[in-house]
C-alpha positions in Angstrom: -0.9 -132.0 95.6 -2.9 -134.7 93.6 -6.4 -134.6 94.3 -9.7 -134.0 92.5 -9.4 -133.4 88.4 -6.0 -134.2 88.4 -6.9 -137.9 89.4 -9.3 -137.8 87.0 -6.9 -137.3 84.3 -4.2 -139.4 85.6 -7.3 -142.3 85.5 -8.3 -141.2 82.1 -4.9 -141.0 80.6 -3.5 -144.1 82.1 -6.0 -146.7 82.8 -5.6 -148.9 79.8 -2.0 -148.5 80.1 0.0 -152.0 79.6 2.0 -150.8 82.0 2.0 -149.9 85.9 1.8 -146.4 86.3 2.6 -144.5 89.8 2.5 -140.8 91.2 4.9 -141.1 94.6 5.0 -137.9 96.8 8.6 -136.5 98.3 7.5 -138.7 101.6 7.4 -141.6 98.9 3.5 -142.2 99.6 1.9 -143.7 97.3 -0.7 -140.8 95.7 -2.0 -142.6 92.5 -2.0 -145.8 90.5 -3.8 -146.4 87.4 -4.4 -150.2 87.7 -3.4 -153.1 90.2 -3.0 -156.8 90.8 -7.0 -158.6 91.3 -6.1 -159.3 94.8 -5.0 -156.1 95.7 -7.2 -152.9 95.2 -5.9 -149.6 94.5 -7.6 -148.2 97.7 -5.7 -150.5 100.0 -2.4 -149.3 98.8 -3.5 -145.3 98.3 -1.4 -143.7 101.0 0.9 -146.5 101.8 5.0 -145.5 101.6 5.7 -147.4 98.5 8.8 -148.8 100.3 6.3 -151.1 102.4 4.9 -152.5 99.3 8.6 -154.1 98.3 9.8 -157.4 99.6 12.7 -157.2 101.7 15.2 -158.5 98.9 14.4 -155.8 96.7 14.5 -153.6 99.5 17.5 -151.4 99.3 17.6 -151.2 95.2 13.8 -149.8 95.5 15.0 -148.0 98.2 18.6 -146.2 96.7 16.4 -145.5 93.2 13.6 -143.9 94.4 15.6 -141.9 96.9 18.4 -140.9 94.1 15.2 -140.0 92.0 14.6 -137.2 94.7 18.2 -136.1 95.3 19.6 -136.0 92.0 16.5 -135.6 89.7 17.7 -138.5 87.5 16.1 -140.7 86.1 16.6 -144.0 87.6 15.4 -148.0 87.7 15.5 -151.6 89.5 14.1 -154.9 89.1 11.9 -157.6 91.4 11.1 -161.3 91.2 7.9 -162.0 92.5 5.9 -165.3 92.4 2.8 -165.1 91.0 0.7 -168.6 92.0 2.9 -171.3 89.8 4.8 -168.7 88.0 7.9 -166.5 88.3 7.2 -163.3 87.3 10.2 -160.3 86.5 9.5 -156.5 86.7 11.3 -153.4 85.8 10.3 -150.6 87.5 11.7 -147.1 86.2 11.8 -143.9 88.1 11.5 -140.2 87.1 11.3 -136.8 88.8 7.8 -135.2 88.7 9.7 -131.3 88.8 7.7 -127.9 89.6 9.1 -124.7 89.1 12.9 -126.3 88.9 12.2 -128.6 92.0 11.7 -132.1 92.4 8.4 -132.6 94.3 7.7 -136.5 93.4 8.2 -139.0 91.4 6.2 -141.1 88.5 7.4 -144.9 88.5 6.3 -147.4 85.4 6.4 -151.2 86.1 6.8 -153.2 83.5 6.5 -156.7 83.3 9.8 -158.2 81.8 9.3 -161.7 82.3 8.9 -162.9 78.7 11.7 -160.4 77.4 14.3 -161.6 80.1 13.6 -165.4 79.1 14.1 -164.9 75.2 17.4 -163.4 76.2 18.2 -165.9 78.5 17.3 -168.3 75.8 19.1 -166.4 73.0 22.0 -165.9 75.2 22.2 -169.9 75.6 21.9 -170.2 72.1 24.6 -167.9 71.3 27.1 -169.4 73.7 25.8 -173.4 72.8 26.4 -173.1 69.5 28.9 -174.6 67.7 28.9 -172.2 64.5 30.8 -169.0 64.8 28.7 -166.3 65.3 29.3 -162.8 66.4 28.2 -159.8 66.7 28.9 -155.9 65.1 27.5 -152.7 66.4 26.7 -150.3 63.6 30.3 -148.9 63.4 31.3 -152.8 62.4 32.9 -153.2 65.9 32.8 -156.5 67.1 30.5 -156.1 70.4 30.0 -160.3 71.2 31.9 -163.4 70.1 30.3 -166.9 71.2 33.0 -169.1 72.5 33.1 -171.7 68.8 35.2 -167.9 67.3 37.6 -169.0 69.8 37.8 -172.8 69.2 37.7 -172.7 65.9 40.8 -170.4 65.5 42.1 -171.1 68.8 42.5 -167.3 69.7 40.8 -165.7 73.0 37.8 -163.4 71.3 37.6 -161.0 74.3 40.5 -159.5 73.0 38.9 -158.4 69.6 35.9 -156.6 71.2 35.6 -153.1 69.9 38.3 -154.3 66.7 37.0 -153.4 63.5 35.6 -156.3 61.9 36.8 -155.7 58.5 40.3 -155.9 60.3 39.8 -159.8 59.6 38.6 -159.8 56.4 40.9 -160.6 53.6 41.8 -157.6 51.5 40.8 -159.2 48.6 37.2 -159.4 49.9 37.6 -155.8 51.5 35.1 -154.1 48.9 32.1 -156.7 48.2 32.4 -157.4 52.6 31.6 -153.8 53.1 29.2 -153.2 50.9 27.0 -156.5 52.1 27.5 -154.7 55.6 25.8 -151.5 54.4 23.1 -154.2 52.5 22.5 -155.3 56.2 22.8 -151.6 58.1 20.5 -150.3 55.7 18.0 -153.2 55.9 18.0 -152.8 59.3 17.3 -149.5 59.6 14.2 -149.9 57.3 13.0 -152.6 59.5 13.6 -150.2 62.6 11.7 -147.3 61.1 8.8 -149.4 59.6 8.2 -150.9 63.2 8.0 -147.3 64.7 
């Protein structure tokens, strides 16, 4: 069902895509992928059930996403560690139904290489939880989402507990006003941010 000018297009619309881009058939054969690896050509792996292509520890998540894909038309994803030479590489790969005329009858998959986002996070995470400062953090709502284990030192109180609690709960009444309106400083400072990087 994706042969002559539709390849084409797919080639043309995806082929400088950062990111791996995949047309899988019901079967879960492989039908189209706008760029590989440089040791492995696109023809070699044309026609191939994508399943073959996974090593066998990520197996049965590729496996139980793309087939959930099919069944339930929802959108779905998994992750794989693969060694590339010296280097360990991290890749998300997210799954949606390709639907015609109300029925699922494939599915698109982008593979995105994650590696250098997982290691800030890895590295912001260990900074968070190293630090001896008291740092937290507030969704938008000013509901404590995070505390980094110094909260609880340094007022010998378990943290965990105050997840989802209102940060200005804490705040002394007296600096109830001029707290809340620095939050909104930050909110709305953020949201600029956001919107200019759109």
């Amino acid at each position: 069902w994706l042969a002559g000018e539709g390849v084409a297009v797919l080639k043309a619309l995806t082929g400088e895509a950062p990111d791996v881009i995949a047309v899988i058939d019901r079967d879960l054969t492989l039908r189209f992928v706008n760029w590989t690896g440089p040791t492995v050509p696109a023809e070699r792996i044309i026609g191939k059930n994508v399943l073959s292509m996974l090593r066998p520890e990520h197996l049965d998540a590729g496996q139980e996403a793309y087939r959930r894909a099919l069944s339930t038309g929802e959108k779905t994803r998994f992750e794989m560690i693969y060694k590339d030479g010296s280097h360990v590489r991290q890749w998300e790969v997210r799954v949606g139904p390709i639907r015609h005329d109300g029925e699922v009858i494939g599915l698109v998959a982008f593979t995105t290489d994650v590696t250098e986002q997982r290691r800030e996070r890895v590295d912001r995470d260990r900074f968070f939880s190293l630090s001896l400062d008291i740092l937290v953090v507030v969704n938008e709502r000013g509901e404590f989402t995070r505390l980094n284990p110094a909260f609880g030192h340094a007022l010998d109180y378990d943290g965990s507990t105050l997840i989802g609690t209102p940060f200005m709960d804490l705040v002394n009444p007296e600096d109830g006003e001029k707290t809340q309106a620095a939050f909104e400083t930050v909110l709305a400072y953020v949201g600029a941010a956001a919107t200019k990087s759109i």
